[in-house]
C-alpha positions as CSV (number, residue, x, y, z in Angstrom):
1,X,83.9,-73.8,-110.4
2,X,81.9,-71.3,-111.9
3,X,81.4,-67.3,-111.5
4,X,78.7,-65.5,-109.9
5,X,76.0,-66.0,-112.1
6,X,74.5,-63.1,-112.9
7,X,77.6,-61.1,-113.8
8,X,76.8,-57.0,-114.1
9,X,79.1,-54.5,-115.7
10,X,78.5,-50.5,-115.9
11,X,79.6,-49.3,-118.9
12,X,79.3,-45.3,-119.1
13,X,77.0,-45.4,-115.9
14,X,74.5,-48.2,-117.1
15,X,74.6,-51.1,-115.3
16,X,74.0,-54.4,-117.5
17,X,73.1,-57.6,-115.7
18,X,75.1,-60.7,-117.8
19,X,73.4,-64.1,-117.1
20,X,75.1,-66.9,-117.8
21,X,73.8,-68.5,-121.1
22,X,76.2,-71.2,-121.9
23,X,79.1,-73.3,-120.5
24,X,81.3,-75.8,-121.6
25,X,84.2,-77.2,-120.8
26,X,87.0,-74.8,-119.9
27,X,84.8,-72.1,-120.4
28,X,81.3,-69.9,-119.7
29,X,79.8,-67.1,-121.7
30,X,77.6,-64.6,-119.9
31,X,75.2,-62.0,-122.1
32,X,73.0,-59.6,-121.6
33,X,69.3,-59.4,-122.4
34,X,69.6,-57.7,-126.4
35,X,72.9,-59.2,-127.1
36,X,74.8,-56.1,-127.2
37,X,77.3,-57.2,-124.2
38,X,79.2,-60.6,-124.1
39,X,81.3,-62.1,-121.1
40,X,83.5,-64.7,-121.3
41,X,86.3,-66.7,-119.1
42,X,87.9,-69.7,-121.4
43,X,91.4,-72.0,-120.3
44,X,92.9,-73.4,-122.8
45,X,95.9,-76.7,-121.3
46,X,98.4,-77.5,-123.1
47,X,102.7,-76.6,-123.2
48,X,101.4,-73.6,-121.3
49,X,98.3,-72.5,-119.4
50,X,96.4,-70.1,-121.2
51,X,93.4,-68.2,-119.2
52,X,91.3,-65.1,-121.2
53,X,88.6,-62.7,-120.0
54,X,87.0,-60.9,-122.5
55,X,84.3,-58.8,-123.3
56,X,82.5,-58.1,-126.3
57,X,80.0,-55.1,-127.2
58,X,78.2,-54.2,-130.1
59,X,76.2,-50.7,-130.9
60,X,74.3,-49.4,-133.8
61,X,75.8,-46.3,-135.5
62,X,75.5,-44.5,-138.5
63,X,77.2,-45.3,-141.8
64,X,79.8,-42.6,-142.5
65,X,79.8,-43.9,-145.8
66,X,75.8,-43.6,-146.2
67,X,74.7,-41.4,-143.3
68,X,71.1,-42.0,-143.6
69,X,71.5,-46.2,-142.8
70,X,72.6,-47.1,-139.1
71,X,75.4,-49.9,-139.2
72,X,76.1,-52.6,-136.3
73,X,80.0,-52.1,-134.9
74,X,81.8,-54.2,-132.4
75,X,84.2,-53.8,-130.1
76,X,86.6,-56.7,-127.8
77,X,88.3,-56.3,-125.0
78,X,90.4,-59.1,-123.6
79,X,92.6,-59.9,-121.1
80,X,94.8,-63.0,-121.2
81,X,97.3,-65.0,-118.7
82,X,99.3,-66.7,-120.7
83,X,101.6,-68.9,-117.8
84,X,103.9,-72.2,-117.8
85,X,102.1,-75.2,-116.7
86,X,104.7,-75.0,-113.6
87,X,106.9,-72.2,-112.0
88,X,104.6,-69.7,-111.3
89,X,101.7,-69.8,-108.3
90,X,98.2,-68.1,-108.7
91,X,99.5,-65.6,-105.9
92,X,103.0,-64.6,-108.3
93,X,100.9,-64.3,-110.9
94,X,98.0,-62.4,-109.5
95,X,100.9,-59.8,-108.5
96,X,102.4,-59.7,-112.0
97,X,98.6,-58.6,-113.1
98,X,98.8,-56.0,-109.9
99,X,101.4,-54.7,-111.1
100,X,100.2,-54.6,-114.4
101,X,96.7,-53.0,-113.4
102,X,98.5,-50.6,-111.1
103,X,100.5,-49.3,-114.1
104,X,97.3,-48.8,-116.6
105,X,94.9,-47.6,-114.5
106,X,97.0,-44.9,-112.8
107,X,96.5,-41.2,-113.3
108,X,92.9,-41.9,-114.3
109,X,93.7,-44.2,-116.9
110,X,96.0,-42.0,-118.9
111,X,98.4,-45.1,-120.1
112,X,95.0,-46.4,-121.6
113,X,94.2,-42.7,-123.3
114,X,97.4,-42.8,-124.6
115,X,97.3,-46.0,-126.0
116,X,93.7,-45.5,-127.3
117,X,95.4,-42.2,-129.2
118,X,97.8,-44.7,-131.2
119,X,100.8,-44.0,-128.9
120,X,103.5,-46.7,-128.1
């Protein structure tokens, strides 16, 4: 089973439609148009089940080391479900992630600010 295909994300109020551009087994890879924006869901079977979302966006910037050039930089961002192949349902571990997405995204996101600022 497959996502929607086109996924869109808005990324500081642009929204970015990610066609699909490749499957294979276990897993899919959505992009957008230039490149700059990568989705993509991958499973990995084994001793455990392992399940990742992840998202990868690039930008030109300058060079702090030669202001004058522009660099490329990249970023990830990735969520993964790492679970026992037996013991927990999708429905106990969807709530685990609730849980989890309650915690960080509460008072605005200020667990994620914090964590961003190097704190622990």
């Amino acid at each position: 089973m497959s996502f929607t295909d086109p996924q869109s994300i808005t990324i500081s109020a642009v929204t970015t439609p990610l066609p699909r551009v490749s499957t294979g087994q276990n897993e899919g890879l959505y992009s957008s148009a230039d490149g700059t924006i990568d989705l993509s869901a991958s499973h990995a079977y084994g001793k455990r089940t392992r399940r990742v979302l992840r998202l990868d966006h690039t930008k030109i910037t300058s060079d702090p080391f030669r202001p004058s050039e522009n660099t490329e930089v990249s970023m990830s961002n990735y969520m993964v479900f790492d679970l026992p192949v037996v013991g927990y349902t999708n429905a106990e571990a969807k709530a685990v992630y609730t849980g989890f997405k309650t915690l960080y995204t509460a008072s605005s996101d200020a667990l994620i600010d914090k964590l961003l600022g190097g704190e622990n």
